[in-house]
C-alpha positions in Angstrom: -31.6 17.1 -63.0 -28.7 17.0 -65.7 -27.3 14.5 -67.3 -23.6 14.7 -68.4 -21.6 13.2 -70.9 -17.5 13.8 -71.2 -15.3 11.4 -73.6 -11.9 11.7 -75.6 -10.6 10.8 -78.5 -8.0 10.8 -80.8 -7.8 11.0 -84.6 -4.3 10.1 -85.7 -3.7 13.2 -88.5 -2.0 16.7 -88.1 -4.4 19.1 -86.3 -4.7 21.3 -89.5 -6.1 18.5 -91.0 -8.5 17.8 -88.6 -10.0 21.0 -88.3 -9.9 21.5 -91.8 -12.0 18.4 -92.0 -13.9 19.4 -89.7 -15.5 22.8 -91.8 -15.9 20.2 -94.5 -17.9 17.6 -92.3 -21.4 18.0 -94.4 -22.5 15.9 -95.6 -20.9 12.6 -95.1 -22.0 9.2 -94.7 -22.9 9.0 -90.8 -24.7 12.8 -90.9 -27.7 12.2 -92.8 -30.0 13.5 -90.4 -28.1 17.5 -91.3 -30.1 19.1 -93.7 -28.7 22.4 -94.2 -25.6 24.9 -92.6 -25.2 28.0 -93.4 -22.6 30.5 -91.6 -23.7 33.4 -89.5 -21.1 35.5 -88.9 -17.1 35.0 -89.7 -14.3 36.9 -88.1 -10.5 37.0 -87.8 -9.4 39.0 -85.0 -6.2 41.0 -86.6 -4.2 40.8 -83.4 -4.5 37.4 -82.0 -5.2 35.8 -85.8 -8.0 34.0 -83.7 -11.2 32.8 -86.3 -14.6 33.0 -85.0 -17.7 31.4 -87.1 -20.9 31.1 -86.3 -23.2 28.5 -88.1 -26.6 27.8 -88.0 -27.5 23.8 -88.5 -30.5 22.3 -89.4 -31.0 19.0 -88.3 -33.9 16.2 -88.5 -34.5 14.4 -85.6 -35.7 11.1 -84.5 -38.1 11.0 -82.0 -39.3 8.1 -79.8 -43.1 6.9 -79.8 -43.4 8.4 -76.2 -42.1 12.0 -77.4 -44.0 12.4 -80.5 -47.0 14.4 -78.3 -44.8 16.6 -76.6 -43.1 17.6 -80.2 -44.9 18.1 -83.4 -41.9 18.4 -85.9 -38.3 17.1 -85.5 -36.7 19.1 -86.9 -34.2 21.0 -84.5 -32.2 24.3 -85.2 -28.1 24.3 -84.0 -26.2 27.1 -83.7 -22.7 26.3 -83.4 -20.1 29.0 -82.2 -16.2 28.3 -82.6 -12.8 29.7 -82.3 -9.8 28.3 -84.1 -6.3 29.7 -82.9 -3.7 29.1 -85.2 -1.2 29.9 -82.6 -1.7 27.7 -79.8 -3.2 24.6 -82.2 -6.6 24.9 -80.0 -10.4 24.6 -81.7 -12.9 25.0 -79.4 -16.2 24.6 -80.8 -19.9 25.5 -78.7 -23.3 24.1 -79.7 -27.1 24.0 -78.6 -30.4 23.6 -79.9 -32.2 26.6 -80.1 -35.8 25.0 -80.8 -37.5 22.4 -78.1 -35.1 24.0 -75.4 -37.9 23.4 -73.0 -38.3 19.6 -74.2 -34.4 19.1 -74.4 -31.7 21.6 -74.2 -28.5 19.9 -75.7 -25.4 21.8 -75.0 -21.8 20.4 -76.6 -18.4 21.5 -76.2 -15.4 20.6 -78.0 -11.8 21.4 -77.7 -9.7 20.4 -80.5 -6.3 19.8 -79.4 -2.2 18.9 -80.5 -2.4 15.0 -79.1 0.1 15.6 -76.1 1.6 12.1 -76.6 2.0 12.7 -80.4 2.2 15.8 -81.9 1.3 13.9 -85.1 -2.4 13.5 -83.8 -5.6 15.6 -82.6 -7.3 15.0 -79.2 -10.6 15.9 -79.2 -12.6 16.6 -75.7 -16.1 16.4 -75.6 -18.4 17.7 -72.7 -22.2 17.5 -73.1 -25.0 18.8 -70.9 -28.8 17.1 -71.2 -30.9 19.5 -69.4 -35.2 18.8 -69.5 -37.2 21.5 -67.8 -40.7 19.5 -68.1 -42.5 18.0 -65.1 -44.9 15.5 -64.5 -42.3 12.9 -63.9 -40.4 12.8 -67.5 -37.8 14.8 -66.6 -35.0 11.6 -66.0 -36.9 10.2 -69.4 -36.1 12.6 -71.4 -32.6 13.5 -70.1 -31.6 9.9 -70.2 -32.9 9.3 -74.0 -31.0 12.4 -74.9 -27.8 11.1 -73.6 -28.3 7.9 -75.1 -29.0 9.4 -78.1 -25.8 12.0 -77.9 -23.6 9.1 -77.8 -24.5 7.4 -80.1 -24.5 10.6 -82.5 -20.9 10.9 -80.6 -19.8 8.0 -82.3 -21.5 8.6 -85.6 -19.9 12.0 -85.6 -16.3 10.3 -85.1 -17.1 8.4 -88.3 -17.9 11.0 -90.1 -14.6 12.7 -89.1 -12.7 9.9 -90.2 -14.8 9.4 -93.3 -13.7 13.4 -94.6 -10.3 12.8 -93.2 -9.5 9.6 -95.5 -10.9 11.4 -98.1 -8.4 14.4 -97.8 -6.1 11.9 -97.8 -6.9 9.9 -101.2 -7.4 13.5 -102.6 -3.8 15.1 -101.7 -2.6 11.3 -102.6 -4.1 11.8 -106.0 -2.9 15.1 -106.6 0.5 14.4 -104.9 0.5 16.8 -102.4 0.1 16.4 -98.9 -2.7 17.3 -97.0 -2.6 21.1 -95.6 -4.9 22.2 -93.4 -6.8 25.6 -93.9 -7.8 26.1 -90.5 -8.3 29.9 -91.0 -10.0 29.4 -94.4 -12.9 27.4 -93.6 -15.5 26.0 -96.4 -18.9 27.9 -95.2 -20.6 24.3 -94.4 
């Protein structure tokens, strides 16, 4: 069995902005649990101007008292593979765990959008797959705490957004300049 999970959102800045903020996401606030980031591989492809990163994330995890036999340390490693088109305004960003995939596989995707009601704004698309490949009747246990626990992060992850965003914000308010995206630039974590 799988368990999915889709939701949208909106963040009411400029799509630059967003997906600037969103290479400049660690650490904030509401991501404490991300311990490291480092990028991969980075590449511009010189006809389409398309950007494609990949990172590897380290993150700690939290484990409930029931899972703590079946996992001996926490601690899961992300890799997270994106594309940024400057072109058509569209980020689409791909993550799973590569550790515990037998446990929990947790694959995200996220599309990163021009808000079709206001051009002013960034939708964001989310689709998540839970899969568990263990028997012995904890498959549905284990699927349904990692959704849970993926929407939760979900909205955690949304804060954190809007946490780097107002900070932009303050910053290019300070300095007097407005905020300008560097979609094609991106920090390395």
């Amino acid at each position: 069995m799988v368990k999915f999970y889709q939701h949208t959102s909106s963040f009411e800045h400029a799509w630059d902005n967003v997906t600037y903020a969103f290479w400049l996401r660690y650490p904030n606030p509401f991501a404490s649990h991300v311990v490291g980031c480092d990028v991969i591989d980075r590449q511009v492809d010189p006809e389409t101007g398309v950007l494609r990163t990949t990172r590897l994330i380290l993150k700690q995890g939290v484990l409930p008292r029931w899972g703590r036999h079946l996992i001996k340390n926490s601690d899961a490693y992300i890799i997270e593979e994106s594309e940024v088109d400057p072109r058509t305004q569209t980020m689409v960003t791909r993550t799973k765990n590569l550790n515990h995939v037998r446990v929990m596989q947790v694959e995200e995707t996220q599309i990163f959008t021009v808000h079709p009601e206001n051009p002013k704004w960034t939708q964001v698309k989310t689709e998540a797959r839970i899969i568990s490949e263990l028997r012995w009747g904890l498959t549905g246990r284990v699927e349904s705490f990692g959704i849970n626990k993926f929407m939760d992060n979900s909205v955690r992850a949304r804060k954190g957004m809007a946490h780097i965003l107002e900070r932009l914000r303050q910053n290019a308010a300070l300095a007097g300049t407005p905020v300008v995206g560097a979609a094609t630039t991106p920090a390395d974590c």
